[in-house]
C-alpha positions in Angstrom: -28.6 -28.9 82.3 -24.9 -27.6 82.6 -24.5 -30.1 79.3 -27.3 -28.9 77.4 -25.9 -25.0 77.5 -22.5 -25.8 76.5 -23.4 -27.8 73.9 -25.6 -24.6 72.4 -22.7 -22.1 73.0 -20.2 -24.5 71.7 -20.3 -23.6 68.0 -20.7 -19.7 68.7 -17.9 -19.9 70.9 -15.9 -21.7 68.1 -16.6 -19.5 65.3 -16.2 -16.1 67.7 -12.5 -17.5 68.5 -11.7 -18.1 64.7 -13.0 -15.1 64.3 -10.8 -13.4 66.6 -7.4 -15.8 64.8 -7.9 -14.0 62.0 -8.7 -10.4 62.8 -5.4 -11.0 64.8 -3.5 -12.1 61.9 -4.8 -9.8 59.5 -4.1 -7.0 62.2 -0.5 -8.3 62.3 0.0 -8.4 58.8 -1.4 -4.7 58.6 1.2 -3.7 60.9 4.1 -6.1 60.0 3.7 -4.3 55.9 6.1 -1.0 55.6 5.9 1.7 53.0 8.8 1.7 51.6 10.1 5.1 51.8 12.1 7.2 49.4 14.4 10.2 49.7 12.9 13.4 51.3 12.9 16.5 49.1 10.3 18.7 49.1 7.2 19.8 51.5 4.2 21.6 50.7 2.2 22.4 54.1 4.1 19.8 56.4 3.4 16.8 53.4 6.4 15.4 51.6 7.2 12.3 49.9 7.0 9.8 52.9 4.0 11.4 54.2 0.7 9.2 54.3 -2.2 11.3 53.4 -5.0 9.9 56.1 -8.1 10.9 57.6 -6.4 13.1 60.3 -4.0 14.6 57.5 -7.1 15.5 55.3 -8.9 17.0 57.9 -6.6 19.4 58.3 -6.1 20.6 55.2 -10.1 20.9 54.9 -9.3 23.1 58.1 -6.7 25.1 55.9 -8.1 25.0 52.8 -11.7 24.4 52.4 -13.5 21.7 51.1 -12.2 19.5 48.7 -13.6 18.0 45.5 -12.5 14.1 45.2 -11.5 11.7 42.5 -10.6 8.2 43.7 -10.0 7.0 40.0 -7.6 9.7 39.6 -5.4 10.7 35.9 -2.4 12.3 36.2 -1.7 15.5 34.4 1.3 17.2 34.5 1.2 20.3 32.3 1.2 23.7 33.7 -1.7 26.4 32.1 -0.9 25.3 28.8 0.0 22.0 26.6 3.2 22.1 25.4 4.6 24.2 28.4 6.8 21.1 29.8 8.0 19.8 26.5 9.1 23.1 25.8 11.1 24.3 29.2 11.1 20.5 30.8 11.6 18.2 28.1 12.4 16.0 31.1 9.4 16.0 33.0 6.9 15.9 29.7 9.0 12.2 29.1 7.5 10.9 32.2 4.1 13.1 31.7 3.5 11.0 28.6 4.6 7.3 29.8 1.8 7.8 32.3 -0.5 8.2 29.6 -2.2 6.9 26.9 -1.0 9.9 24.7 -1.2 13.7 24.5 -5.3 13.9 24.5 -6.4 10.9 26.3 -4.9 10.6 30.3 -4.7 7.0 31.8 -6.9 6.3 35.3 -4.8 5.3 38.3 -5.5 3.6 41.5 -5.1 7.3 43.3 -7.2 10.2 44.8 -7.5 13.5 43.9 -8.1 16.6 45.7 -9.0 19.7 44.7 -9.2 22.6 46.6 -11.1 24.7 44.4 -12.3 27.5 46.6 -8.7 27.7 48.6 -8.4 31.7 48.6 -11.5 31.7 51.0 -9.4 30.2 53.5 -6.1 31.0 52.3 -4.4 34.2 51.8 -2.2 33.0 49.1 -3.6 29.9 47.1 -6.8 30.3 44.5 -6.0 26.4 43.6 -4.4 23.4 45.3 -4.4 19.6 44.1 -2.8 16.7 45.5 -2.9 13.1 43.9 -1.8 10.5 46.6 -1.1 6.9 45.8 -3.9 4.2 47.1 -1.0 1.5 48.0 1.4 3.8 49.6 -0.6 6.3 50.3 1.6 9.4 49.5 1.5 12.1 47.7 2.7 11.9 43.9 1.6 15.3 42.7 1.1 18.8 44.0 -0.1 21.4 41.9 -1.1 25.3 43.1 -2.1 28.3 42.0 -1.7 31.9 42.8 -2.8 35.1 41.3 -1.1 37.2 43.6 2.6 37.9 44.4 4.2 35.4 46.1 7.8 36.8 46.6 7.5 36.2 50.6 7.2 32.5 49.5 9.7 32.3 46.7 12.0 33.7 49.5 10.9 31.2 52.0 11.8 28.6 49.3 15.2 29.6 48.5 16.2 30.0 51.9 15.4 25.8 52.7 16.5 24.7 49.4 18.7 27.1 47.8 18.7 29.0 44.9 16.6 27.9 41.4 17.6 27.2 37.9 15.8 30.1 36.5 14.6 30.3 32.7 12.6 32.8 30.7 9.7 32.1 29.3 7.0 33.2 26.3 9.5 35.5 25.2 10.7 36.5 28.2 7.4 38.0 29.3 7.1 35.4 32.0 9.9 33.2 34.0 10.3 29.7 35.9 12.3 28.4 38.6 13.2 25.0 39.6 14.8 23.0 42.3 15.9 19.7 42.0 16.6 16.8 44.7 16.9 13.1 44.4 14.8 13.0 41.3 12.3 15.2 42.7 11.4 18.6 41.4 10.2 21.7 42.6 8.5 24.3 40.2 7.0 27.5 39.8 6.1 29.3 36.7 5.3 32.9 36.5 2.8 32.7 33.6 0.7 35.8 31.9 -2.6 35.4 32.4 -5.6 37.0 30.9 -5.5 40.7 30.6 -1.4 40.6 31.2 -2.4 39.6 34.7 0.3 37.5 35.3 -0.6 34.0 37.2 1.8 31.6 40.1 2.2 28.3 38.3 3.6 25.5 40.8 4.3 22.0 41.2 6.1 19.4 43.1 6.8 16.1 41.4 7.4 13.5 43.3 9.4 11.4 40.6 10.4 8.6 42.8 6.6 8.0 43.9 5.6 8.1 40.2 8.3 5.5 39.4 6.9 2.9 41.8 3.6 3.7 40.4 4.6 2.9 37.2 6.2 0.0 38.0 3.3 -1.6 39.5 1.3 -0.8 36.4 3.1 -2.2 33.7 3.6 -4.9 36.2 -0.5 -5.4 36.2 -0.4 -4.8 32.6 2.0 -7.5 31.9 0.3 -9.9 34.3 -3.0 -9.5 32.1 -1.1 -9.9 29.0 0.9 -13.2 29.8 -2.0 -15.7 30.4 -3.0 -14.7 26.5 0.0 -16.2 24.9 -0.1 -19.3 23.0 3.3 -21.7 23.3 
């Protein structure tokens, strides 16, 4: 009798121990793989470049912002209000805006999520608009883009006082102006652009040009990987 019901758990008990070897190993392997981080620059509501966007972090910016409207095949568009604004004030960043895409109409899909807080000034005193587009195989941020309609000299303050004070440029003949700060590759911006009815409107960004750079990387990386098995010897 004993015989007969080990020979019928046997097999179970086999596969649930395999089972159990590789959840292990996978486990380990989950734990054993870093991020590999880059230099700290700038923070928007406690999330800077090293900062892995997960469940916990996006509930609480639900709890600060709202709900959020999400894009998990995300493109990455770095122009401010208008086209044209970078290339003419930041020749610099509208280089990198255009090698991640296709060209100036059509934007390129990366393996990254989007969200929008569209209704933010319900919860937020300042912000009409926030975006941030994390990266799926790091998972940190690589763009933050916000909007204000309403002064925000309390928080240009707040910013020069941690990271010292902007290059500062006029803009559309001087009826507007914008401000940057720059660390380890990564840039800080905020345009003060008029608006509809001379209402003028809170422009600002954080590029995270080091994240961006890895992303790149790994896509030409795919792209070339697709390409090679087509060539003829």
């Amino acid at each position: 009798m004993l015989s007969y019901v080990l020979d019928h758990i046997k097999w179970p008990l086999v596969f649930c121990v395999l089972g159990l070897a590789f959840w292990g190993c996978g486990k380990q392997e989950n734990e054993s793989a870093q991020i590999s981080r880059v230099p700290e620059s700038f923070q928007f509501m406690n999330i800077g470049a090293n900062t892995i966007i997960d469940s916990a972090v996006r509930n609480r910016l639900r709890a600060d912002l709202g709900s959020d409207a999400v894009d998990r095949n995300a493109t990455i568009d770095m122009e401010l209000k208008y086209d044209g604004f970078l290339k003419a004030y930041y020749p610099d960043l509208a280089k990198l805006n255009q090698r991640l895409n296709v060209n100036d109409v059509v934007r390129k899909e990366y393996p990254a999520t989007k969200l929008a807080f569209r209704n933010a000034q319900q919860r937020s005193a300042l912000f009409d608009y926030v975006e941030f587009i994390f990266d799926h195989t790091s998972g940190c941020p690589l763009l933050i883009k916000m909007i204000a309609k309403k002064e925000i000299s309390e928080l240009i303050k707040a910013i020069k006082d941690k990271y010292g004070p902007p290059k500062r440029i006029a803009i559309s003949e001087g009826k507007g102006w914008s401000m940057s700060w720059h660390k380890d590759n990564d840039v800080f911006l905020i345009a003060r652009i008029v608006g509809r009815n001379n209402q003028p409107e809170y422009h600002m960004m954080i590029v995270f040009s080091n994240r961006l750079e890895q992303l790149l990387a790994r896509s030409d990386n795919v792209e070339h990987q697709r390409v090679e098995p087509n060539k003829i010897f």
